[in-house]
N, CA, C and O atoms as a GROMACS GRO file, in nm:
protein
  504
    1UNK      N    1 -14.114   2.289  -9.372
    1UNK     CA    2 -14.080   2.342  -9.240
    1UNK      C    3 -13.939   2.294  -9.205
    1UNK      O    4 -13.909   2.175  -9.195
    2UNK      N    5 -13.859   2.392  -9.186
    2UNK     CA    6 -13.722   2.351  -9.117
    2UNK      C    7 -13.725   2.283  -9.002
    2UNK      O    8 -13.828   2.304  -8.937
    3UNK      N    9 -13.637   2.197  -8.946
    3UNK     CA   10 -13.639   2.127  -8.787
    3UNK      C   11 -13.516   2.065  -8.774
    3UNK      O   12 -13.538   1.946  -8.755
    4UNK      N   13 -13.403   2.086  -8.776
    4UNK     CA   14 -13.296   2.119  -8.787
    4UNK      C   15 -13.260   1.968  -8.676
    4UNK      O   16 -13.303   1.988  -8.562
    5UNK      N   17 -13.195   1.838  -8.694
    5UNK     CA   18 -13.212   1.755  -8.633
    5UNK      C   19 -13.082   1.774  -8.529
    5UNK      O   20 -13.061   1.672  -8.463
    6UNK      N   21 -13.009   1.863  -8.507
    6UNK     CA   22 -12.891   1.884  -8.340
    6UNK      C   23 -12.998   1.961  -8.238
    6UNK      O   24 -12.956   1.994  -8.127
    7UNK      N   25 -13.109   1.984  -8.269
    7UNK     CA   26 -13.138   2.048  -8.182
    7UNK      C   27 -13.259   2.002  -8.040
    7UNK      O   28 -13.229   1.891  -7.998
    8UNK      N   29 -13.320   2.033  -8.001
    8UNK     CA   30 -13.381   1.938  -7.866
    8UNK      C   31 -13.527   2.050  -7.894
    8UNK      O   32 -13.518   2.146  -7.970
    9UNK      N   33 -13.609   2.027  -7.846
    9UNK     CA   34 -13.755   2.054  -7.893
    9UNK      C   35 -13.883   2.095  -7.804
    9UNK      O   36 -13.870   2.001  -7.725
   10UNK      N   37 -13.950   2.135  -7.776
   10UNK     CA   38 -14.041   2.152  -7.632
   10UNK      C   39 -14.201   2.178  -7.778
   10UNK      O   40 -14.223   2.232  -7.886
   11UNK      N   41 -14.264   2.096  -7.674
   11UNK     CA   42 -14.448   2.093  -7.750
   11UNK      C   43 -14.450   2.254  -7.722
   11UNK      O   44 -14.572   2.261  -7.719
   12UNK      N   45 -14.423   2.337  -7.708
   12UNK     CA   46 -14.488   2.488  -7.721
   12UNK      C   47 -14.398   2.564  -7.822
   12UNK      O   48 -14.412   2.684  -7.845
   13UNK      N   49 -14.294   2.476  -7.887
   13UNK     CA   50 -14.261   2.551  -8.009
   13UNK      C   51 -14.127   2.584  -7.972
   13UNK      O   52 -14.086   2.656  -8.062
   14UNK      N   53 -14.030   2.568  -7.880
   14UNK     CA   54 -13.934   2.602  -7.840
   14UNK      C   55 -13.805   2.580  -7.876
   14UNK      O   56 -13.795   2.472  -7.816
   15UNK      N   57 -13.669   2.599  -7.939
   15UNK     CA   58 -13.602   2.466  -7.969
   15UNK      C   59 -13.455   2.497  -7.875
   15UNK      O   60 -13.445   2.606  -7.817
   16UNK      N   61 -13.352   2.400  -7.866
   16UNK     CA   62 -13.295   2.430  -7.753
   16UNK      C   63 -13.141   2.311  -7.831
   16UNK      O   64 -13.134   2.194  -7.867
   17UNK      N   65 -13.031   2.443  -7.823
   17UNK     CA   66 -12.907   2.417  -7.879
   17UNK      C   67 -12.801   2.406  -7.765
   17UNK      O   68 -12.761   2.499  -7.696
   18UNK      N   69 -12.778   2.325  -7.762
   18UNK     CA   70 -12.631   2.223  -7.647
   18UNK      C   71 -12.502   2.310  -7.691
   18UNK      O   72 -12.441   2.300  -7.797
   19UNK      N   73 -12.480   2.383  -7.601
   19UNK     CA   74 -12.323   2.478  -7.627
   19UNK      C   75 -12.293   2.473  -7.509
   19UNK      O   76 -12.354   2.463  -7.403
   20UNK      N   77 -12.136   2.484  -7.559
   20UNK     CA   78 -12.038   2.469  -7.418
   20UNK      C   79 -12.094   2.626  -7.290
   20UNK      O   80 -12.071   2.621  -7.169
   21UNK      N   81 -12.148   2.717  -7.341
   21UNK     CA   82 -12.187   2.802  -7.254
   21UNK      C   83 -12.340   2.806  -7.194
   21UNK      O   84 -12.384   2.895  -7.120
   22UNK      N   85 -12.398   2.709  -7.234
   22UNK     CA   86 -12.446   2.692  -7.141
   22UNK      C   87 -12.637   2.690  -7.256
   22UNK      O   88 -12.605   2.634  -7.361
   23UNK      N   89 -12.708   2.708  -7.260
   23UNK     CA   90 -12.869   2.599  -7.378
   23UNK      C   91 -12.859   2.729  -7.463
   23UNK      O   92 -12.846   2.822  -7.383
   24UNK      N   93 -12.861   2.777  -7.598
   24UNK     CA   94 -12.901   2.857  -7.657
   24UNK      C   95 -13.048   2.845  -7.696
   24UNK      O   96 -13.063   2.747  -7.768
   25UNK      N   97 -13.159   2.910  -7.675
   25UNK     CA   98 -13.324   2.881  -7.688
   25UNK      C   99 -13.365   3.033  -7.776
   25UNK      O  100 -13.331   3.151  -7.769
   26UNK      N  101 -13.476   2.936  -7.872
   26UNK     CA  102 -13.538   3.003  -7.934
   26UNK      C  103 -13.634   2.942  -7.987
   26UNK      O  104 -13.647   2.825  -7.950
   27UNK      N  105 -13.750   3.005  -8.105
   27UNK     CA  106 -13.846   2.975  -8.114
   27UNK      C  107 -13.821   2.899  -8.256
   27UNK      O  108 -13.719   2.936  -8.314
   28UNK      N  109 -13.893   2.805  -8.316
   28UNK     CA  110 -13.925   2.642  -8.382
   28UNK      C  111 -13.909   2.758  -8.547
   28UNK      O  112 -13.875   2.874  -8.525
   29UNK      N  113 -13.927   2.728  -8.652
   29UNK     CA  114 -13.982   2.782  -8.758
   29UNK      C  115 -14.150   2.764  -8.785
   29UNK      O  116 -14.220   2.830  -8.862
   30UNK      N  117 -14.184   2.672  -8.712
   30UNK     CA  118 -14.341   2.637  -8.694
   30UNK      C  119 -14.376   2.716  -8.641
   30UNK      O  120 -14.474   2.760  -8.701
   31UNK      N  121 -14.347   2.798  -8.512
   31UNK     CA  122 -14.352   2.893  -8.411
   31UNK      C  123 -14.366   3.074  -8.470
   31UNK      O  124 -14.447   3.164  -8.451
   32UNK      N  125 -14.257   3.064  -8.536
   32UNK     CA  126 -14.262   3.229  -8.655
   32UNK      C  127 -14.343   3.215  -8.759
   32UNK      O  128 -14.367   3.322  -8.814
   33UNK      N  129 -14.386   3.133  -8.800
   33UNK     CA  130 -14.448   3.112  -8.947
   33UNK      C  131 -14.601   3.114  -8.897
   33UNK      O  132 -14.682   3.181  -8.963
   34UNK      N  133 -14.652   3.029  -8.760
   34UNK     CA  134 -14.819   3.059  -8.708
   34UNK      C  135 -14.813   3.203  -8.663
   34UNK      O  136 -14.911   3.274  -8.685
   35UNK      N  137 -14.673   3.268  -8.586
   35UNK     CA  138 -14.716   3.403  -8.556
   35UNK      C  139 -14.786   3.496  -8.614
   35UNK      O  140 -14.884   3.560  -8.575
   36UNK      N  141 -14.686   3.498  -8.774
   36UNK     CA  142 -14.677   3.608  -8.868
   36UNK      C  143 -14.538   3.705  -8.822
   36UNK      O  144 -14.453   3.690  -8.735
   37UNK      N  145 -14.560   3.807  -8.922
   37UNK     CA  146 -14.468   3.917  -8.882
   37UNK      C  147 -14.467   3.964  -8.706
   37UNK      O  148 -14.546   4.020  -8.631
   38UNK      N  149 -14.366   3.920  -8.696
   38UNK     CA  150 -14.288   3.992  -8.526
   38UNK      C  151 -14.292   4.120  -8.536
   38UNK      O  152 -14.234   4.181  -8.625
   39UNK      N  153 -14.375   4.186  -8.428
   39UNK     CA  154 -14.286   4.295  -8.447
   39UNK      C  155 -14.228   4.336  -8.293
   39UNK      O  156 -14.149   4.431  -8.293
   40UNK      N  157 -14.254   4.285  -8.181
   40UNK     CA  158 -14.165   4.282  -8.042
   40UNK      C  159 -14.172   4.234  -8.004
   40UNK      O  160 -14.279   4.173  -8.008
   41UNK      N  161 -14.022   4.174  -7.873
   41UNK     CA  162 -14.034   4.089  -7.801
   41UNK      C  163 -13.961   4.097  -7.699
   41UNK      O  164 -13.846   4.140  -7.691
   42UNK      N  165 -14.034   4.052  -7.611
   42UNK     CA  166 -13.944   4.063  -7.478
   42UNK      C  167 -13.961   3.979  -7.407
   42UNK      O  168 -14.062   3.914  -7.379
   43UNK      N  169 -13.792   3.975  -7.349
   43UNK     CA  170 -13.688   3.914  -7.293
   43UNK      C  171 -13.684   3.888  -7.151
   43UNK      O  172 -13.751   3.965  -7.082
   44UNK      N  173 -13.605   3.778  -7.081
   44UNK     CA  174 -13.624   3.796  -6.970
   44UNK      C  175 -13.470   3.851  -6.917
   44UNK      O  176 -13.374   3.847  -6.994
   45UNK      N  177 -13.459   3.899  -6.786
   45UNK     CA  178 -13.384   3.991  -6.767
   45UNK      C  179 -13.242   3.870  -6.757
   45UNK      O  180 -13.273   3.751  -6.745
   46UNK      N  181 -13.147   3.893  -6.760
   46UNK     CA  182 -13.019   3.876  -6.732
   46UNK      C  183 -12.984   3.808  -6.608
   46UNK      O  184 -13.014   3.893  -6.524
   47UNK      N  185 -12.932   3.691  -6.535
   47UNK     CA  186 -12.968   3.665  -6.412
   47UNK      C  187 -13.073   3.619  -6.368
   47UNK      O  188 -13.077   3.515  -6.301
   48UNK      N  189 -13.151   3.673  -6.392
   48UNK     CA  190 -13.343   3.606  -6.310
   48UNK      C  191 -13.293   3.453  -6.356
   48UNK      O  192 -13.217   3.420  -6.447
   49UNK      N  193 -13.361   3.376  -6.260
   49UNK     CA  194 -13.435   3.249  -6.294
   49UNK      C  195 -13.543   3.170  -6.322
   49UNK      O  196 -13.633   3.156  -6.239
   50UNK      N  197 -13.543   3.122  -6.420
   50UNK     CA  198 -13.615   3.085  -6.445
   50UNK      C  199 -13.666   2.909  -6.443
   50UNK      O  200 -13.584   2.818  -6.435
   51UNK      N  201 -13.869   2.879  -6.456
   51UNK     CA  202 -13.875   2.746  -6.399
   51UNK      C  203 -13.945   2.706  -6.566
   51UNK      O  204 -13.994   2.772  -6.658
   52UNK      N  205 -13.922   2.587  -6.546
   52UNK     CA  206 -13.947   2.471  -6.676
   52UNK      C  207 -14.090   2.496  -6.695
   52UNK      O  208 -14.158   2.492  -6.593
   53UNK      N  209 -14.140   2.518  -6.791
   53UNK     CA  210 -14.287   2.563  -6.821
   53UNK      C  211 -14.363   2.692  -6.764
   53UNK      O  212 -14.485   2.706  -6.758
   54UNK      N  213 -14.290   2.759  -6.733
   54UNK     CA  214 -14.328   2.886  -6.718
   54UNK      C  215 -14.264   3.005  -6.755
   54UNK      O  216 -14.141   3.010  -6.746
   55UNK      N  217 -14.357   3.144  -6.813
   55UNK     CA  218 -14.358   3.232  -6.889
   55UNK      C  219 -14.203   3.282  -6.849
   55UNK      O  220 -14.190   3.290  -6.727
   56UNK      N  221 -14.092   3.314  -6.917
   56UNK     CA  222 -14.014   3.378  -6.948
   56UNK      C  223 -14.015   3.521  -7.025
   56UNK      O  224 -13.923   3.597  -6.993
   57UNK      N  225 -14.098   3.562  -7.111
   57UNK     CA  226 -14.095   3.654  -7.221
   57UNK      C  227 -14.273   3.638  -7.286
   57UNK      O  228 -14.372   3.573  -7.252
   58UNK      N  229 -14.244   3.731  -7.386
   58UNK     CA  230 -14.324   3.735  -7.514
   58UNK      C  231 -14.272   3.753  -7.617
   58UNK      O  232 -14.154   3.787  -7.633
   59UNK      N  233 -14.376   3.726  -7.725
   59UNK     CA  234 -14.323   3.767  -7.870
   59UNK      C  235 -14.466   3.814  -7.907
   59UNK      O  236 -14.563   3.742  -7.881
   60UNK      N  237 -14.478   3.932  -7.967
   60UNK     CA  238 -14.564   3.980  -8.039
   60UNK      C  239 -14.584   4.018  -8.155
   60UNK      O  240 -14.520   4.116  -8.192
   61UNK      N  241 -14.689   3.949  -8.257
   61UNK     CA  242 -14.700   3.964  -8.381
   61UNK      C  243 -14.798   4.050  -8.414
   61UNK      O  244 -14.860   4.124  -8.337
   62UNK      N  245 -14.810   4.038  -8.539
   62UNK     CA  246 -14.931   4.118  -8.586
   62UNK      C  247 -15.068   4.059  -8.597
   62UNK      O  248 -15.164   4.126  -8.637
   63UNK      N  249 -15.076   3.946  -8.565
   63UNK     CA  250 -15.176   3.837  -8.564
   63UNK      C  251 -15.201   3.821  -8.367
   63UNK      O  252 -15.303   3.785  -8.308
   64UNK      N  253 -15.098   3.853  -8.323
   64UNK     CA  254 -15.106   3.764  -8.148
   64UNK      C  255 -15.036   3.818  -8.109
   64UNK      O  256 -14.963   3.896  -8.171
   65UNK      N  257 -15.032   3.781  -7.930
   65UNK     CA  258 -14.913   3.828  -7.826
   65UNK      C  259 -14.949   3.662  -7.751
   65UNK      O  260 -15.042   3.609  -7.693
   66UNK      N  261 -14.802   3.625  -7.799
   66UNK     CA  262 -14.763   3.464  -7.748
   66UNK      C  263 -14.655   3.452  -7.613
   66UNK      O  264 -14.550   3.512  -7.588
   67UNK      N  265 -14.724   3.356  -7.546
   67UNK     CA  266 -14.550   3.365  -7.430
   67UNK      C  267 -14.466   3.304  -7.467
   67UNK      O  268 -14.489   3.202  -7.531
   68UNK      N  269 -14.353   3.339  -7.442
   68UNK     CA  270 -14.222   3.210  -7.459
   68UNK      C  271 -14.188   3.134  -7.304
   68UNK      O  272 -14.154   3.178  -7.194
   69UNK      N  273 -14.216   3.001  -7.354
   69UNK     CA  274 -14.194   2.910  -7.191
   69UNK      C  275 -14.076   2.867  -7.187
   69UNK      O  276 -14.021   2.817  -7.285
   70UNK      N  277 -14.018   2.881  -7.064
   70UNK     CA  278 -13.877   2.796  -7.019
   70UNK      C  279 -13.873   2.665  -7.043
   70UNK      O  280 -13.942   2.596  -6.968
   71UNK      N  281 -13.807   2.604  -7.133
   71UNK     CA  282 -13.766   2.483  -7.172
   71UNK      C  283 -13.721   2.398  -7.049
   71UNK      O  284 -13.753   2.281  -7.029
   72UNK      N  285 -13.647   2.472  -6.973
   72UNK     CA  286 -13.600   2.413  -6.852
   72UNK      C  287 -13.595   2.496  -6.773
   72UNK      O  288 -13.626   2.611  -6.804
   73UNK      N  289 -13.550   2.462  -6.629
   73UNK     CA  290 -13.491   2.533  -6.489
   73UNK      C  291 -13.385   2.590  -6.512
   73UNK      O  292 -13.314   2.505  -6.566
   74UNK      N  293 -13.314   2.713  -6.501
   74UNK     CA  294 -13.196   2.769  -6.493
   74UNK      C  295 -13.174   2.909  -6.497
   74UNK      O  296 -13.281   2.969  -6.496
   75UNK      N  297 -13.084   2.975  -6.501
   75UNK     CA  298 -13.010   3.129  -6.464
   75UNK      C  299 -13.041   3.157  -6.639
   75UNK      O  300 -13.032   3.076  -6.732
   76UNK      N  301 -13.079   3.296  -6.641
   76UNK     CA  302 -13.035   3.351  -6.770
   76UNK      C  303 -12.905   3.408  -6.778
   76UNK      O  304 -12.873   3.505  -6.709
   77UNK      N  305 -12.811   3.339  -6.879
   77UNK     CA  306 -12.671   3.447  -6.916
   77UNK      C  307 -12.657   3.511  -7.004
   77UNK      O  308 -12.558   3.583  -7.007
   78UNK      N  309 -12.736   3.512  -7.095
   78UNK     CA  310 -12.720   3.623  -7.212
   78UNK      C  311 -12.875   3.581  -7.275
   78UNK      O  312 -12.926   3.470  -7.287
   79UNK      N  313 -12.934   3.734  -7.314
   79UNK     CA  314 -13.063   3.764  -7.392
   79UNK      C  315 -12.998   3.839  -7.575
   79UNK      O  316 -12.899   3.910  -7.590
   80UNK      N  317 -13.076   3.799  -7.664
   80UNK     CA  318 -13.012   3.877  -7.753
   80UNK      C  319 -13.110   3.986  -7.744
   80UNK      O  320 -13.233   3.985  -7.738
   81UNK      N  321 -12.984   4.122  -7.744
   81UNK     CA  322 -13.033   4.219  -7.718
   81UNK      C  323 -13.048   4.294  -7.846
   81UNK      O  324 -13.096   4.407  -7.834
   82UNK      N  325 -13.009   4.246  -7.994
   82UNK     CA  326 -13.018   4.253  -8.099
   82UNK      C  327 -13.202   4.255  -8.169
   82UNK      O  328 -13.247   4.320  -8.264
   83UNK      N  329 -13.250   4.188  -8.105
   83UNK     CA  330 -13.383   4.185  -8.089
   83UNK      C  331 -13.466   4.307  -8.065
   83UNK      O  332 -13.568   4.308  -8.134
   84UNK      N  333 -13.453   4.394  -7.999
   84UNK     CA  334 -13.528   4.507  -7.988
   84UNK      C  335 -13.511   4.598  -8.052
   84UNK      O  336 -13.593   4.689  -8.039
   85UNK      N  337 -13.418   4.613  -8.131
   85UNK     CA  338 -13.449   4.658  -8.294
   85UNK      C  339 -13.452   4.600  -8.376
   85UNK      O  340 -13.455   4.684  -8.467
   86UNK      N  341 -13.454   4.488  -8.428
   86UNK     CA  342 -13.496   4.398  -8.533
   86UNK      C  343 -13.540   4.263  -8.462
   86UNK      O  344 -13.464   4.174  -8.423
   87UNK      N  345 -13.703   4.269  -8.451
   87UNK     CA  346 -13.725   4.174  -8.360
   87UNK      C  347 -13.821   4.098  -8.484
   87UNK      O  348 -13.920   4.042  -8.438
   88UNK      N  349 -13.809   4.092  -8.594
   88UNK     CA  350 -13.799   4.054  -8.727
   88UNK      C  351 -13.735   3.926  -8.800
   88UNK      O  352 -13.772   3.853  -8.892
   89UNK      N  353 -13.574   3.933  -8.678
   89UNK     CA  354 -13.486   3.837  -8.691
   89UNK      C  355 -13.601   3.692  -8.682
   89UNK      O  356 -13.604   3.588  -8.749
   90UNK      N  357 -13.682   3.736  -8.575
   90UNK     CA  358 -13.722   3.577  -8.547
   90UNK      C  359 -13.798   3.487  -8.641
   90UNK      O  360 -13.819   3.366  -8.632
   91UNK      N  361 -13.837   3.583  -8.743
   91UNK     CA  362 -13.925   3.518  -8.881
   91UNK      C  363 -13.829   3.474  -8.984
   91UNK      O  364 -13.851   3.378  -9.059
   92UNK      N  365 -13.702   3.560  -8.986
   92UNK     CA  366 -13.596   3.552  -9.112
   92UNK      C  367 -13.540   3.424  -9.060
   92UNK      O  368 -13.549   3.329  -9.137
   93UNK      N  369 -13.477   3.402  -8.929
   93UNK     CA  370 -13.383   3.323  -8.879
   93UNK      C  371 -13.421   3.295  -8.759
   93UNK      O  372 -13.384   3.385  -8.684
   94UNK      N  373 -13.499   3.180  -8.680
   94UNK     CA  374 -13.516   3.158  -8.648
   94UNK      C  375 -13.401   3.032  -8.562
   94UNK      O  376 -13.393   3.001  -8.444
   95UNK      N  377 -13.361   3.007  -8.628
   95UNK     CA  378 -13.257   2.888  -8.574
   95UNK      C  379 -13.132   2.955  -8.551
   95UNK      O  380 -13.044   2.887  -8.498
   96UNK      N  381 -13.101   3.098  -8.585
   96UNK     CA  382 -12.969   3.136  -8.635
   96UNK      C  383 -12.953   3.298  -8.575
   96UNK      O  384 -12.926   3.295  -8.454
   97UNK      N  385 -12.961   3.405  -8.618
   97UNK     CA  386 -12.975   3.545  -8.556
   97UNK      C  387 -13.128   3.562  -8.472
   97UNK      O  388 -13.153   3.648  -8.387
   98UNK      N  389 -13.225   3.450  -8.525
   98UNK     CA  390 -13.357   3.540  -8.382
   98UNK      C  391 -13.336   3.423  -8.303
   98UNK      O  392 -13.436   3.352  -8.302
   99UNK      N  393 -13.218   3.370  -8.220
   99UNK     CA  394 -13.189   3.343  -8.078
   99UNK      C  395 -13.213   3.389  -7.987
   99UNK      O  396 -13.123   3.467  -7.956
  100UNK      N  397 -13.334   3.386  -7.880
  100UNK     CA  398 -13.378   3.437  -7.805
  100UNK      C  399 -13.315   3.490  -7.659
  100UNK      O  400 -13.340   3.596  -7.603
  101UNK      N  401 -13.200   3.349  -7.605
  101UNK     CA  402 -13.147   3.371  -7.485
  101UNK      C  403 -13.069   3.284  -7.456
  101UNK      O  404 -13.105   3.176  -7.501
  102UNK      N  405 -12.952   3.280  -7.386
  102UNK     CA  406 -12.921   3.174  -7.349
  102UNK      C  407 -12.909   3.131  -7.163
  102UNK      O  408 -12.871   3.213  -7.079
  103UNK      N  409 -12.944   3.009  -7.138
  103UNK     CA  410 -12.991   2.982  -7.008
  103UNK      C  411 -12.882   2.866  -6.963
  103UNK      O  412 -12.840   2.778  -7.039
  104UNK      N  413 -12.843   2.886  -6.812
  104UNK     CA  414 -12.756   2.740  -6.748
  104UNK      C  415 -12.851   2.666  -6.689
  104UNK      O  416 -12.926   2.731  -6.616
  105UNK      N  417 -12.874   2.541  -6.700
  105UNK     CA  418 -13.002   2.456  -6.683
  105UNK      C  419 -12.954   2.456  -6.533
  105UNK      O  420 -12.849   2.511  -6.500
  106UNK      N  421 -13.044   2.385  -6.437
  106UNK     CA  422 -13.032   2.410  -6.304
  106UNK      C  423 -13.021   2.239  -6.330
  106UNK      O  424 -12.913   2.190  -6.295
  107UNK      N  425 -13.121   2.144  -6.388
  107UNK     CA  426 -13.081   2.039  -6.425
  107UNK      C  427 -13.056   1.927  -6.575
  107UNK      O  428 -13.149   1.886  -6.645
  108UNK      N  429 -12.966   1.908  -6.589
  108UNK     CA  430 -12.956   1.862  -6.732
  108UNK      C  431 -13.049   1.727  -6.766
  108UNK      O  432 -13.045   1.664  -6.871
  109UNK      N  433 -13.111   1.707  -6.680
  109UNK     CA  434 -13.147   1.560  -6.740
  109UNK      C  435 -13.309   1.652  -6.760
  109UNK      O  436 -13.409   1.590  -6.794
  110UNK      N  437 -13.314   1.785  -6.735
  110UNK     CA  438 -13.456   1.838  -6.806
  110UNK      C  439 -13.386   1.856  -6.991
  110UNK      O  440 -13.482   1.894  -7.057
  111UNK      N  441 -13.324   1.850  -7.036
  111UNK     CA  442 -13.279   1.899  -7.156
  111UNK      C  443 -13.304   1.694  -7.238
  111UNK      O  444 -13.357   1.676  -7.348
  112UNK      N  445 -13.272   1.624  -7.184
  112UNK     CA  446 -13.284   1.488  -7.246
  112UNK      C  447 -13.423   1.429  -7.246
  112UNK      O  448 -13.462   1.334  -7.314
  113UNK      N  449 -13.485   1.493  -7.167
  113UNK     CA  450 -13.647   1.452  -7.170
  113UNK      C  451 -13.726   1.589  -7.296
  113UNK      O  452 -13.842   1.596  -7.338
  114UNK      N  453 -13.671   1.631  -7.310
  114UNK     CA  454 -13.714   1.752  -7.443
  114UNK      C  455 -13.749   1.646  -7.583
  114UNK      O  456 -13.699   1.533  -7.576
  115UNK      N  457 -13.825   1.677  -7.698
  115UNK     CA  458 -13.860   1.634  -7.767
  115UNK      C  459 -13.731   1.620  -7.903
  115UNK      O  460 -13.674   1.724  -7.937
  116UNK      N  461 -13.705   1.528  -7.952
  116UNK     CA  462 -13.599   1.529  -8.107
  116UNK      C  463 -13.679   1.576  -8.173
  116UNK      O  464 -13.793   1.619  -8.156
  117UNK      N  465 -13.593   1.565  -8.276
  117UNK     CA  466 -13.631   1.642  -8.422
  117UNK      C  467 -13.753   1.575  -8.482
  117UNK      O  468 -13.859   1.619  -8.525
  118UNK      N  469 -13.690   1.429  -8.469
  118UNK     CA  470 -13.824   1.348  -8.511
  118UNK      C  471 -13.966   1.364  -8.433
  118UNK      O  472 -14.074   1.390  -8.486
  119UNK      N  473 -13.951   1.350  -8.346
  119UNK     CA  474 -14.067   1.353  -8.261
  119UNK      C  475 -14.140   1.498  -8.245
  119UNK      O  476 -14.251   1.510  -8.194
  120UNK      N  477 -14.050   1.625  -8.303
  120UNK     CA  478 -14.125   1.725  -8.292
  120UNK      C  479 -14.183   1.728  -8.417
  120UNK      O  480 -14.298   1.771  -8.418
  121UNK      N  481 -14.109   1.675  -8.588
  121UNK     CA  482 -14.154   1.663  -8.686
  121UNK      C  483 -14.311   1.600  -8.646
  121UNK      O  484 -14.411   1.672  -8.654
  122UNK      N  485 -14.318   1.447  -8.601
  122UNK     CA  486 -14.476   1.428  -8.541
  122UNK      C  487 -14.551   1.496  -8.486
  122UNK      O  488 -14.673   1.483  -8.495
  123UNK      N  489 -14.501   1.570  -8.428
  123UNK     CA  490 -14.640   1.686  -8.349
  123UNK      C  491 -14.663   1.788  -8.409
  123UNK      O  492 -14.768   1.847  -8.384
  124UNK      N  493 -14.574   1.837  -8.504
  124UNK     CA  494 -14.631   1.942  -8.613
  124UNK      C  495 -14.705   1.907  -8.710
  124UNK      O  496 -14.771   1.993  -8.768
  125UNK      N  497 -14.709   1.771  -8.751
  125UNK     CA  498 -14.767   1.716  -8.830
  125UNK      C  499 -14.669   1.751  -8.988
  125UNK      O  500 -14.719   1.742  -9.100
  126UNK      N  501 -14.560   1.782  -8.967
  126UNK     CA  502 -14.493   1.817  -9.129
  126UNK      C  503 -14.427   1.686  -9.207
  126UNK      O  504 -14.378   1.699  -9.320
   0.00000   0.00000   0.00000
């Protein structure tokens, strides 16, 4: 299992990349691999805000229809909109092209209480 140690972590599978524009979030490789094949997902709108543990989106496989939870409090500024025709990305690349959204935290000290690499390695058990 990949777990890519720059990145910050949430127990529902979430992982969450520190850029100057503001959290890039998407889903774990643990997260695409229990799904199965993706085949849609949706996004939350552009603007809306969103709260720390609550539903933002879905992703739907061929196995399930899973929610995606807000890692943190904040504004959405960009959704990849690349996704709704190849919403596929999120099984191939998960860390890399199936980037789900990117969000401005409302507070940053929710992003330092998020899980490391190590500590999410422990809860997956890998």
């Amino acid at each position: 299992m990949n777990i890519p140690e720059d990145l910050r972590y949430t127990s529902d599978h979430e992982w969450i990349r520190v850029e100057e524009a503001g959290l890039r979030i998407g889903i774990t490789d643990y997260a695409q691999d229990a799904l199965g094949d993706v085949v849609f997902v949706e996004l939350p709108a552009v603007g809306s805000t969103v709260e720390i543990g609550g539903s933002m989106g879905e992703v739907e496989s061929t196995k399930s229809v899973s929610d995606i939870f807000a890692p943190v409090s904040g504004t959405v500024l960009e959704v990849n909109e690349s996704l709704d025709a190849t919403p596929g990305k999120l099984n191939e690349d998960p860390y890399g092209e199936g980037w789900l959204c990117v969000i401005e935290a409302s507070d940053a000290a929710q992003v330092e209480a998020l899980l490391d690499s190590a500590a999410y390695e422990s809860l997956t058990g890998d």
